[in-house]
MOPAC internal coordinates of N, CA, C and O (Angstrom, degrees):
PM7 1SCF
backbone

  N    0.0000 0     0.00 0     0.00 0    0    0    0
  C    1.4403 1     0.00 0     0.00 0    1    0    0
  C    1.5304 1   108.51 1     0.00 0    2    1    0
  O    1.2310 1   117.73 1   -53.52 1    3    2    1
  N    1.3828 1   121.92 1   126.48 1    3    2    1
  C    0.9593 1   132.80 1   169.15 1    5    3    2
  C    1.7138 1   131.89 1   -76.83 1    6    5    3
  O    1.2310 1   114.52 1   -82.93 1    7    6    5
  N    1.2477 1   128.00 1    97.07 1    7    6    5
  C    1.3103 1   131.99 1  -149.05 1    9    7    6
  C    1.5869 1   104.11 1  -125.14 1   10    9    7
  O    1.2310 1   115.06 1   -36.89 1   11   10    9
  N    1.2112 1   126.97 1   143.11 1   11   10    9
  C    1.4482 1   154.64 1   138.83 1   13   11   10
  C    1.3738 1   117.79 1   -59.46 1   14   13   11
  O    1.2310 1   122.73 1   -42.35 1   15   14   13
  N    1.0107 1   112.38 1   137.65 1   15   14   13
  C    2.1440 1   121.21 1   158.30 1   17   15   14
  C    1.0977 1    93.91 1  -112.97 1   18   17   15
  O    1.2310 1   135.02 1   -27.67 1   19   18   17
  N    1.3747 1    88.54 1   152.33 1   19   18   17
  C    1.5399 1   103.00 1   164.26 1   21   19   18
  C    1.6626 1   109.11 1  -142.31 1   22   21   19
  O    1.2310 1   117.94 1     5.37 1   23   22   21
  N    1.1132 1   121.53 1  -174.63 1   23   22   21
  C    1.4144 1   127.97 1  -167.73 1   25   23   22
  C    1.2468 1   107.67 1   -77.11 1   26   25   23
  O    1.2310 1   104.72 1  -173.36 1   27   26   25
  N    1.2813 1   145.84 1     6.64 1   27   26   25
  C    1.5096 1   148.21 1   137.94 1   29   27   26
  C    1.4979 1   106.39 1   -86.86 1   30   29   27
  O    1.2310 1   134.56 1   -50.06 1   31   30   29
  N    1.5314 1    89.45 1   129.94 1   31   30   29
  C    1.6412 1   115.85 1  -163.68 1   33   31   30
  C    1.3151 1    92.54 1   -62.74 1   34   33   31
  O    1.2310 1   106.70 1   127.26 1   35   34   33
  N    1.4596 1   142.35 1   -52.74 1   35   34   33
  C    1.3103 1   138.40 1  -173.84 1   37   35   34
  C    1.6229 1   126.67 1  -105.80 1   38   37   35
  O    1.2310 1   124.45 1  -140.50 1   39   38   37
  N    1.1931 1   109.06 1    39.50 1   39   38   37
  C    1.3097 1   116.75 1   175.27 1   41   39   38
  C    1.3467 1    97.40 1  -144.44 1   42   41   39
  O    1.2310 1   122.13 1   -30.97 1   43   42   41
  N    1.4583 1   113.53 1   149.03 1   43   42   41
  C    1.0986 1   139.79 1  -168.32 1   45   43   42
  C    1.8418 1   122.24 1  -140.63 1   46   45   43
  O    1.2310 1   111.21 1   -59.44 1   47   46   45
  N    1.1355 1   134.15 1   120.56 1   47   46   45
  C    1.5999 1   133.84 1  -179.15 1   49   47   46
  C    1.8135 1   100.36 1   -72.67 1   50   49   47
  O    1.2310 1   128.57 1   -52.17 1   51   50   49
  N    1.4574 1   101.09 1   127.83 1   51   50   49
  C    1.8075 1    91.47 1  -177.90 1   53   51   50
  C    1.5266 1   111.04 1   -95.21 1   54   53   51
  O    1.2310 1   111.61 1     8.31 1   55   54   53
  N    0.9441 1   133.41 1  -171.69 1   55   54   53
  C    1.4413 1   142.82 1   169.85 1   57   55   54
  C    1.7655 1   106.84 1   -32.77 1   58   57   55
  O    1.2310 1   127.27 1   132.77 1   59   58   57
  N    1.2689 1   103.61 1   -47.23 1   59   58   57
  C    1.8495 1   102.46 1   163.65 1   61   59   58
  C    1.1724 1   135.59 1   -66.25 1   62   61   59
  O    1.2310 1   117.33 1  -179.92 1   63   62   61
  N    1.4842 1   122.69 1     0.08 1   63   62   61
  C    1.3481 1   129.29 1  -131.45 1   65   63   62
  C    0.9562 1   143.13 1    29.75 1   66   65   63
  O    1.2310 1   123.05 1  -174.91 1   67   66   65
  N    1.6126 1   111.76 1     5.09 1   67   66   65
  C    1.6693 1   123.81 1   150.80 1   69   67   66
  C    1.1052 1   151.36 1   -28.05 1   70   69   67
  O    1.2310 1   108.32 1  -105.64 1   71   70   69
  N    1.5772 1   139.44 1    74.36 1   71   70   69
  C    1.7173 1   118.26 1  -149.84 1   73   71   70
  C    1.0900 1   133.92 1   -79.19 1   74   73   71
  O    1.2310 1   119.72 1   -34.30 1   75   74   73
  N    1.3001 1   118.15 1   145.70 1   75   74   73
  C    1.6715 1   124.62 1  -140.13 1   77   75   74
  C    1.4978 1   100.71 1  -136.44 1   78   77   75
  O    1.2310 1   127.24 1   -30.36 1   79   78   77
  N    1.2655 1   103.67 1   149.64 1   79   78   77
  C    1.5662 1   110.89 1   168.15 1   81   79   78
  C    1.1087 1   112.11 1   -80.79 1   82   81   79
  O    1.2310 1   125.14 1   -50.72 1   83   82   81
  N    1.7050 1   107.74 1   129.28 1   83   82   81
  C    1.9119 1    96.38 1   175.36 1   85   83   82
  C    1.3763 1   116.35 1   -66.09 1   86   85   83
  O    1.2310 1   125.97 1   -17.77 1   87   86   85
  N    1.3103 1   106.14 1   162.23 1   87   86   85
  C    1.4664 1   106.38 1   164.42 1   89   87   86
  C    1.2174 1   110.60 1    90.20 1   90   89   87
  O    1.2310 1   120.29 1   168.86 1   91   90   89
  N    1.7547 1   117.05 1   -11.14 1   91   90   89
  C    1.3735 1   134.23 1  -178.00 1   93   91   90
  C    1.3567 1   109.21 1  -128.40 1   94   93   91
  O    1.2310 1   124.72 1     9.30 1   95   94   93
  N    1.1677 1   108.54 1  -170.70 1   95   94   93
  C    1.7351 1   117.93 1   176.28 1   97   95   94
  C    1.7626 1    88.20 1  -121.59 1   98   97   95
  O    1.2310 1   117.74 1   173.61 1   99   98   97
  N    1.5114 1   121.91 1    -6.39 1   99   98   97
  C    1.2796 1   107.52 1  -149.39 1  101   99   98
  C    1.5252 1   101.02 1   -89.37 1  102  101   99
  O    1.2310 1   126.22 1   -33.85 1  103  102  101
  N    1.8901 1   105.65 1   146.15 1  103  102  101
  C    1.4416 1   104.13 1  -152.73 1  105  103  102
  C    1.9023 1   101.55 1   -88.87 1  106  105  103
  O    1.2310 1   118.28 1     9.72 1  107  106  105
  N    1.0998 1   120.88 1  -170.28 1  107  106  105
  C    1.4326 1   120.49 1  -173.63 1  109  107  106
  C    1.4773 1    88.90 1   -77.67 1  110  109  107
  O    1.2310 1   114.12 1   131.57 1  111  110  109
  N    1.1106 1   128.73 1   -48.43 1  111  110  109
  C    1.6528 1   144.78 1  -116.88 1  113  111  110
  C    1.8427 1    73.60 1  -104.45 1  114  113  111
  O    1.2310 1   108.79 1   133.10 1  115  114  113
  N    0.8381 1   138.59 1   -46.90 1  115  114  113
  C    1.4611 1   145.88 1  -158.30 1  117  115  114
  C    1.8462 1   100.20 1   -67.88 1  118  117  115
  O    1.2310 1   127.14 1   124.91 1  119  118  117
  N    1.3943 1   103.87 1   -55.09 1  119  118  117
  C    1.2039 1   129.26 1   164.18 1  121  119  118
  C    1.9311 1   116.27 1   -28.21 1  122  121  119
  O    1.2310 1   141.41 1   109.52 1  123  122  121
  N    1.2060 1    76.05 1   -70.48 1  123  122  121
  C    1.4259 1   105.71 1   176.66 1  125  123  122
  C    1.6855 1   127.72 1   -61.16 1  126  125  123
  O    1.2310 1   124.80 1   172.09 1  127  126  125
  N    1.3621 1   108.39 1    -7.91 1  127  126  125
  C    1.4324 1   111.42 1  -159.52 1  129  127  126
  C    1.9937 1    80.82 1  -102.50 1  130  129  127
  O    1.2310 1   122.96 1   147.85 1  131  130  129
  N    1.3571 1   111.93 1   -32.15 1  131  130  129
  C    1.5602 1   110.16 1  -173.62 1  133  131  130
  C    1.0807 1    97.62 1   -72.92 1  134  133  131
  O    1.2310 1   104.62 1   125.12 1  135  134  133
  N    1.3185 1   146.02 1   -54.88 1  135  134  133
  C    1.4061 1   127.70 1   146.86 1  137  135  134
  C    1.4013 1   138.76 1     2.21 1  138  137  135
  O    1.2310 1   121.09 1    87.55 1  139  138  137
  N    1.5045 1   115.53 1   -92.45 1  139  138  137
  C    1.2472 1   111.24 1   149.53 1  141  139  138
  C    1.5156 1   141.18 1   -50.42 1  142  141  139
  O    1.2310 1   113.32 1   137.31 1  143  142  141
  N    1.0591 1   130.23 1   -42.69 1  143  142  141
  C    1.1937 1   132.02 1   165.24 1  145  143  142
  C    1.9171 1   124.01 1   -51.27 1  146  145  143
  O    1.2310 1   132.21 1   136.91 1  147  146  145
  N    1.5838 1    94.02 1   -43.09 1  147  146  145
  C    1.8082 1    94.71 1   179.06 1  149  147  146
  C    1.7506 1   104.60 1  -133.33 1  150  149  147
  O    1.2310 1   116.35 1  -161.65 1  151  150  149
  N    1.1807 1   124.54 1    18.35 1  151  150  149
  C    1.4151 1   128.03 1   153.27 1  153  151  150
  C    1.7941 1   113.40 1    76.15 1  154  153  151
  O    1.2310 1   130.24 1  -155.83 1  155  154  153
  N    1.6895 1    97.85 1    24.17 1  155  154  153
  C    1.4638 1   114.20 1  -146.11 1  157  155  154
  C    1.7384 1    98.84 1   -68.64 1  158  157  155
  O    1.2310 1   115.63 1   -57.21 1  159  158  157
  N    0.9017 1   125.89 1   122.79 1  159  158  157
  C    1.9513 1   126.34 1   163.73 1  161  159  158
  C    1.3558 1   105.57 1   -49.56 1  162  161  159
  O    1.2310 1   121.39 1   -11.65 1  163  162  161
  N    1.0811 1   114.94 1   168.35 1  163  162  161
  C    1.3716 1   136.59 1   158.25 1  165  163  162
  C    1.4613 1   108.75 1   -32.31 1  166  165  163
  O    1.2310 1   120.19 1    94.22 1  167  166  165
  N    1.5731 1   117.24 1   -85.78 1  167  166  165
  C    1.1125 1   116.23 1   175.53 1  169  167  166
  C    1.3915 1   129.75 1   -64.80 1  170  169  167
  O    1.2310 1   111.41 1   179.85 1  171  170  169
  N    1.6062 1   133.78 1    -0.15 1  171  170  169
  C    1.2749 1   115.80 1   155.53 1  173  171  170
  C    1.5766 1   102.73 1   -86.52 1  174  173  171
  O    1.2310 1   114.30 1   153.94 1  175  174  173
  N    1.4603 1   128.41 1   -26.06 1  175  174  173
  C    1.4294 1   110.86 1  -174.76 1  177  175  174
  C    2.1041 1   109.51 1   -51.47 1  178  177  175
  O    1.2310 1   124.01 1   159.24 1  179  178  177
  N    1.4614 1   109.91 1   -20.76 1  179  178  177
  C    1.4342 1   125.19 1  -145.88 1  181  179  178
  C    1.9027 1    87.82 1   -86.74 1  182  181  179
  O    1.2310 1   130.16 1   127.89 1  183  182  181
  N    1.4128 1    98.01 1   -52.11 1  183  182  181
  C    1.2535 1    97.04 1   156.70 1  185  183  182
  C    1.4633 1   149.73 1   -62.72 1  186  185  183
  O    1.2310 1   131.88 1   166.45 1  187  186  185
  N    1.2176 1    94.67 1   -13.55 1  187  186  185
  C    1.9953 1    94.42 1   174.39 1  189  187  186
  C    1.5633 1   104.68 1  -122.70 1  190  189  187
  O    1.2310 1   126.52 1  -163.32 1  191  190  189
  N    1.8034 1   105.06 1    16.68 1  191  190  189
  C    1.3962 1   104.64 1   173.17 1  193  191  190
  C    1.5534 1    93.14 1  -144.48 1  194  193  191
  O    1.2310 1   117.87 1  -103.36 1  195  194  193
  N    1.4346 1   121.66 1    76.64 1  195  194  193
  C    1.4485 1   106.06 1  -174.54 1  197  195  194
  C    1.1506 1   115.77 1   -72.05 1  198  197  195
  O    1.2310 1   120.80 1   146.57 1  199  198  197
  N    1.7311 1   116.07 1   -33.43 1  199  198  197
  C    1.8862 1   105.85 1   173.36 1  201  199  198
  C    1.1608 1   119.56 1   -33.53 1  202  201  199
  O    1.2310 1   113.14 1   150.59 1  203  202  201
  N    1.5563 1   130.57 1   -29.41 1  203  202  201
  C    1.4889 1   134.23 1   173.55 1  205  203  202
  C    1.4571 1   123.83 1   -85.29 1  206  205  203
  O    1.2310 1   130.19 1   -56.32 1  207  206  205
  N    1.1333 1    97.95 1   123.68 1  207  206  205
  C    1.9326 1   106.09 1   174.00 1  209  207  206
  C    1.5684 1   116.83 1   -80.26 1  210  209  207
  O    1.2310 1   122.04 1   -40.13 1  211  210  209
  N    1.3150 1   113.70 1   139.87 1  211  210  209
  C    1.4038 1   117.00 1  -163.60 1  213  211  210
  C    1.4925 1   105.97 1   -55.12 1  214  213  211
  O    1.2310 1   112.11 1   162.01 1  215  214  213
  N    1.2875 1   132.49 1   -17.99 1  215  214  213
  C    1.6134 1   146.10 1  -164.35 1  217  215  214
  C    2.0449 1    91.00 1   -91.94 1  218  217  215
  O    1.2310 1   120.31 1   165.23 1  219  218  217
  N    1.3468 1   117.01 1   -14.77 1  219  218  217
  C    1.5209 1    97.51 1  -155.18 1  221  219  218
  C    1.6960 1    76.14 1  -111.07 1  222  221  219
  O    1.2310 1   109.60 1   154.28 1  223  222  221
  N    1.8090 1   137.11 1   -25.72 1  223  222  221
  C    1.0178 1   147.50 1  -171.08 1  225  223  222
  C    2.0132 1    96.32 1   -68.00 1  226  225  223
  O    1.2310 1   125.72 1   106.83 1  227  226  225
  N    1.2893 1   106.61 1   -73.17 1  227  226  225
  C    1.2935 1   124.65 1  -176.88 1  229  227  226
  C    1.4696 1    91.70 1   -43.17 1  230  229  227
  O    1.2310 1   112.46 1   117.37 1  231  230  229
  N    1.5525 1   131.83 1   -62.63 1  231  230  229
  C    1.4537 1    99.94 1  -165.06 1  233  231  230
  C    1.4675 1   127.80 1   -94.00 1  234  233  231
  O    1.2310 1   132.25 1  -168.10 1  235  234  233
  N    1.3520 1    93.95 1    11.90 1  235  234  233
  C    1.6862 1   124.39 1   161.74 1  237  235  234
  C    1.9760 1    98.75 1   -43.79 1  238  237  235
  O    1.2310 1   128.53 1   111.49 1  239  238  237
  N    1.7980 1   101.17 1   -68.51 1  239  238  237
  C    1.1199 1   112.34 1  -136.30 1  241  239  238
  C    1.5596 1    87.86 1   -89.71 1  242  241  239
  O    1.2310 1   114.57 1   172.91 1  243  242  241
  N    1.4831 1   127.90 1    -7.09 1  243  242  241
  C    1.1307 1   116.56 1   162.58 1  245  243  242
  C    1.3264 1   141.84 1  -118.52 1  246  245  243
  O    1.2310 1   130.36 1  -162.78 1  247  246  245
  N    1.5445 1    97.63 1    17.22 1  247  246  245
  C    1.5602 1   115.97 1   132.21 1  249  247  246
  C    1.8320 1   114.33 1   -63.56 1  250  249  247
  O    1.2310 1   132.62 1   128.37 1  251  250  249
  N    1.0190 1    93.23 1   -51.63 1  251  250  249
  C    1.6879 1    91.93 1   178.63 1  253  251  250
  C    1.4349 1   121.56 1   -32.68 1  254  253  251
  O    1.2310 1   133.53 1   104.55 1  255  254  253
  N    1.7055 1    91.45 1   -75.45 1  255  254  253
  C    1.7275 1   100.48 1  -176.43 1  257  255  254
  C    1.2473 1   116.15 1   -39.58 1  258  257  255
  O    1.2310 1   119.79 1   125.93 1  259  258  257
  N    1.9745 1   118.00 1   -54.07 1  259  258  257
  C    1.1138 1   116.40 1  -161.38 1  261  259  258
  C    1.4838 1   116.85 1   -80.03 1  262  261  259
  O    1.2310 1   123.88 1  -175.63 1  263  262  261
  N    1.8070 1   110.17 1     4.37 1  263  262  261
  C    1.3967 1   110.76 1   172.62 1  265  263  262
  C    2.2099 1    98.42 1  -115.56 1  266  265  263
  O    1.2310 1   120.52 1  -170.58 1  267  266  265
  N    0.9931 1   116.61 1     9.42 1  267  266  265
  C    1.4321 1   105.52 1  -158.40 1  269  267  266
  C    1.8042 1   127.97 1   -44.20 1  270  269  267
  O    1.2310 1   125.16 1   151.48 1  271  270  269
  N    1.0466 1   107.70 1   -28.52 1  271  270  269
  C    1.4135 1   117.04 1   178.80 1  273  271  270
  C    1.7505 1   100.51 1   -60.47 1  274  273  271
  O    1.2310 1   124.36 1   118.12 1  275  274  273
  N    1.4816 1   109.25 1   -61.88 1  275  274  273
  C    1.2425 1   120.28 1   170.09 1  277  275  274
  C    1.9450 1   117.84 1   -31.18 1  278  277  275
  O    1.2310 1   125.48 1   120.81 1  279  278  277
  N    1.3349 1   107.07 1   -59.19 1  279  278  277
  C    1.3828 1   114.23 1  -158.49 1  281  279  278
  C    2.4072 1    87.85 1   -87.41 1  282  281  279
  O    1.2310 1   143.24 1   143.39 1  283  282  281
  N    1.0907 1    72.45 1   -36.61 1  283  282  281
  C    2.0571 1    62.88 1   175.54 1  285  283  282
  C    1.2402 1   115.24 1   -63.55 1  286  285  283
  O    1.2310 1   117.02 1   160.04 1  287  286  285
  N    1.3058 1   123.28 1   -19.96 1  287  286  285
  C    1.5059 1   111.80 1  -168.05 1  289  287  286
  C    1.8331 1    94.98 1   -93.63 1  290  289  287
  O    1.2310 1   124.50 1   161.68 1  291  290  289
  N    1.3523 1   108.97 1   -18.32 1  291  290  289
  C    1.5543 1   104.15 1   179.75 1  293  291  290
  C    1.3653 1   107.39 1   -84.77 1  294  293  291
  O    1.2310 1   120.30 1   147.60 1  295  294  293
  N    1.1880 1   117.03 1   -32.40 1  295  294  293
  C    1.5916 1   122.51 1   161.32 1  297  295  294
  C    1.3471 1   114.13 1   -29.74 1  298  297  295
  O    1.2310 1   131.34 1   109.64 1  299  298  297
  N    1.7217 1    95.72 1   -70.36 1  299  298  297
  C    2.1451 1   102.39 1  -172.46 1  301  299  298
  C    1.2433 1   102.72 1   -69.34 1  302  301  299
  O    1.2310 1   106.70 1   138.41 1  303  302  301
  N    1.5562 1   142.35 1   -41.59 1  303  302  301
  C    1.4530 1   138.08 1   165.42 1  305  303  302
  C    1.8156 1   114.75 1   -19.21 1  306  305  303
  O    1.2310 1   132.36 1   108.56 1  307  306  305
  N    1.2230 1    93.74 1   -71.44 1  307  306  305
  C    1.9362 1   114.15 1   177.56 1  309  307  306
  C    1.4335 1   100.17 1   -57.32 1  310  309  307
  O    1.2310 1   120.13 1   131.19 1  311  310  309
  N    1.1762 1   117.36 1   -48.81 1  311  310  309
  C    1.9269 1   103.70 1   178.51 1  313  311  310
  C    1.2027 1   120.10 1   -76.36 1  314  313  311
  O    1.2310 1   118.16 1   148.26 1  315  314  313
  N    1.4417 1   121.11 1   -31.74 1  315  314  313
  C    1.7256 1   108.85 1   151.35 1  317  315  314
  C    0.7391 1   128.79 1   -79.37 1  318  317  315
  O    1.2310 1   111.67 1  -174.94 1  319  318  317
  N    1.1189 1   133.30 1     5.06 1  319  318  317
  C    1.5431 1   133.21 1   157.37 1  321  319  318
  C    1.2485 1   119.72 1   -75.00 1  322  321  319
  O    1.2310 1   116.23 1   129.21 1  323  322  321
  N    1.6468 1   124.76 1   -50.79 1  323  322  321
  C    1.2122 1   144.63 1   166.53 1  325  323  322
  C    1.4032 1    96.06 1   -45.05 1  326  325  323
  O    1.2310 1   102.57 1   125.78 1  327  326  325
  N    1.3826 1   149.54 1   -54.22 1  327  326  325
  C    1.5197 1   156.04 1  -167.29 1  329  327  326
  C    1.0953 1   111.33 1   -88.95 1  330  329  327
  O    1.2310 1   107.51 1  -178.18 1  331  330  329
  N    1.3146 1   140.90 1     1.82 1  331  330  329
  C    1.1684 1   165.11 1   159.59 1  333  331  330
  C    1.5163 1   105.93 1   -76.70 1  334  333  331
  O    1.2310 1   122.21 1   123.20 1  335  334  333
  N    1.2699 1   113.37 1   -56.80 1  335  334  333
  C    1.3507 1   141.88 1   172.48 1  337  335  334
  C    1.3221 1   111.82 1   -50.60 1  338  337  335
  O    1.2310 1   118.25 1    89.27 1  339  338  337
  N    1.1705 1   120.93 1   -90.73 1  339  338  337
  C    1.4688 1   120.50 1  -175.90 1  341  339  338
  C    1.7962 1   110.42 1   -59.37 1  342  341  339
  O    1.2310 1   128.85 1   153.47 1  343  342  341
  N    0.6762 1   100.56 1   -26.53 1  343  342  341
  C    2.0684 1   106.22 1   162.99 1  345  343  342
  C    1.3249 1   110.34 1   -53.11 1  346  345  343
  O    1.2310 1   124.09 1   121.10 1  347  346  345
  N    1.3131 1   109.76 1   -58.90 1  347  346  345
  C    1.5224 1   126.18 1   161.75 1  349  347  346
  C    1.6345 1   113.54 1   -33.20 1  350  349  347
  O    1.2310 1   131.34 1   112.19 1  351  350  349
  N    1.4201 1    95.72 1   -67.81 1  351  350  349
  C    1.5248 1   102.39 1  -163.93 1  353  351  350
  C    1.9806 1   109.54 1   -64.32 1  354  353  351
  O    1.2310 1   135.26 1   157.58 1  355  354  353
  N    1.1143 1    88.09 1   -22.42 1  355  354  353
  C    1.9180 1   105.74 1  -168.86 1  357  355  354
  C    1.9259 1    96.19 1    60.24 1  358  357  355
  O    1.2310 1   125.69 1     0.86 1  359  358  357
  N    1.2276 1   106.67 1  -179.14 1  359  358  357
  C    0.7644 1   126.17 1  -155.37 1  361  359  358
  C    1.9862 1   101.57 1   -85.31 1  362  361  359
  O    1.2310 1   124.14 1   -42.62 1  363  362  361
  N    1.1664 1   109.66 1   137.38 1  363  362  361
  C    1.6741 1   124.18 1  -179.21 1  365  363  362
  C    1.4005 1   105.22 1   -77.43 1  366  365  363
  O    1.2310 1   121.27 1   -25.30 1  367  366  365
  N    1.7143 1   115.17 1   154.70 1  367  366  365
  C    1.1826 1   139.46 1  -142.06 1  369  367  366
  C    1.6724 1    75.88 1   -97.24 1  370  369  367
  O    1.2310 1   112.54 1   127.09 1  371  370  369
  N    1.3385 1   131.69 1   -52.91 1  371  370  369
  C    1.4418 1   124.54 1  -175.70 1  373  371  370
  C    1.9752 1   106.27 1   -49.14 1  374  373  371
  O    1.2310 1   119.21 1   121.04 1  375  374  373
  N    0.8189 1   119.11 1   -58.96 1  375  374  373
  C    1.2558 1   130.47 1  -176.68 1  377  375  374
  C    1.3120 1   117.74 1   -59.68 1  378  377  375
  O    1.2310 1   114.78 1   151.06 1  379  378  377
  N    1.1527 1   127.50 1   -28.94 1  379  378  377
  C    1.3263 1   144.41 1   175.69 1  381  379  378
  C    1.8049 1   103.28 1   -80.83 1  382  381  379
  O    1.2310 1   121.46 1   130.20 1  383  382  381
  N    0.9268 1   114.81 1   -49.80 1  383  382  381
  C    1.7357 1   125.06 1   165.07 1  385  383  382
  C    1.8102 1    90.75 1   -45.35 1  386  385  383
  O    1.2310 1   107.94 1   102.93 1  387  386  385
  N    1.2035 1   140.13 1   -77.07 1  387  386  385
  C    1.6245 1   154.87 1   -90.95 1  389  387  386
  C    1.8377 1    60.42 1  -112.59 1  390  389  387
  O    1.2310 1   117.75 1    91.75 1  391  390  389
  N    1.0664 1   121.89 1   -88.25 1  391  390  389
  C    1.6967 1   120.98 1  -172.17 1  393  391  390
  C    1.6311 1   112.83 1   -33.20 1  394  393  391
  O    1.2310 1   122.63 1   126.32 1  395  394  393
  N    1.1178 1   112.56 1   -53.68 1  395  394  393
  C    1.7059 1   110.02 1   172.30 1  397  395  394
  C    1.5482 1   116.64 1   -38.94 1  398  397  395
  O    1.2310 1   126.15 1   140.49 1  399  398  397
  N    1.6918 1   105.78 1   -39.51 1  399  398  397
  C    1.4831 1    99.84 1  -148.35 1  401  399  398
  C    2.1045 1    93.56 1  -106.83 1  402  401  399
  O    1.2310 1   129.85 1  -169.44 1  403  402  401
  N    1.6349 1    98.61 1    10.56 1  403  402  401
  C    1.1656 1   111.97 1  -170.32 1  405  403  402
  C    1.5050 1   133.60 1    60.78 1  406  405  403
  O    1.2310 1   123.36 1  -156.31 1  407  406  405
  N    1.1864 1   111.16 1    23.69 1  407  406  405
  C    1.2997 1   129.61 1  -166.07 1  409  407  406
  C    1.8702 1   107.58 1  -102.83 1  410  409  407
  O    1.2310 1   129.76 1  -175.89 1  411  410  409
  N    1.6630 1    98.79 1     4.11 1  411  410  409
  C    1.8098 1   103.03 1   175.32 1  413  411  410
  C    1.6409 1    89.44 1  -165.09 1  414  413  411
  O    1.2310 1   130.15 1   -34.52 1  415  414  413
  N    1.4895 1    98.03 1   145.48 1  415  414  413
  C    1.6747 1   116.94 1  -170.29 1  417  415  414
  C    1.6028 1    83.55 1   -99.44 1  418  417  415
  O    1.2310 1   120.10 1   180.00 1  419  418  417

């Protein structure tokens, strides 16, 4: 695997130039979505991601800030894509049952 350093001790650019937590595959942006999505601190991210040490979390989140424009636009990329996706897929025969019987909006 072909990898970058950069000036955060625990982040790393991967073969995509994507930044990554060392020691992980896990991406900044990945990081970041538990963030936004459930408003998680430092220490609950540490908790629902114990492979990560609060030192590899912290410089997670400050790679972030000091790149944020950068990592937001890869953010909305992955969610239209993902919505792109299930548009694609249309809607499943299970789910379509679950709406009939009114048991899903």
């Amino acid at each position: 695997m072909n990898v970058t350093q950069t000036e955060y001790k625990h982040i790393y650019l991967n073969e995509d130039n994507i930044p990554a937590i060392a020691g992980t595959s896990m991406k900044i942006v990945e990081l970041i979505t538990s963030v936004k999505a459930y408003g998680w601190t430092p220490e609950e991210l540490l908790e629902n991601y114990p492979h990560l040490t609060l030192s590899k979390i912290h410089s997670a989140l400050a790679y972030y800030w000091d790149n944020k424009e950068e990592i937001d636009a890869d953010f909305d990329r992955r969610e239209r894509y993902a919505e792109q996706l299930e548009k694609e897929a249309g809607q499943s025969e299970f789910a379509a049952r679950l709406r009939e019987r009114g048991l899903l909006q």
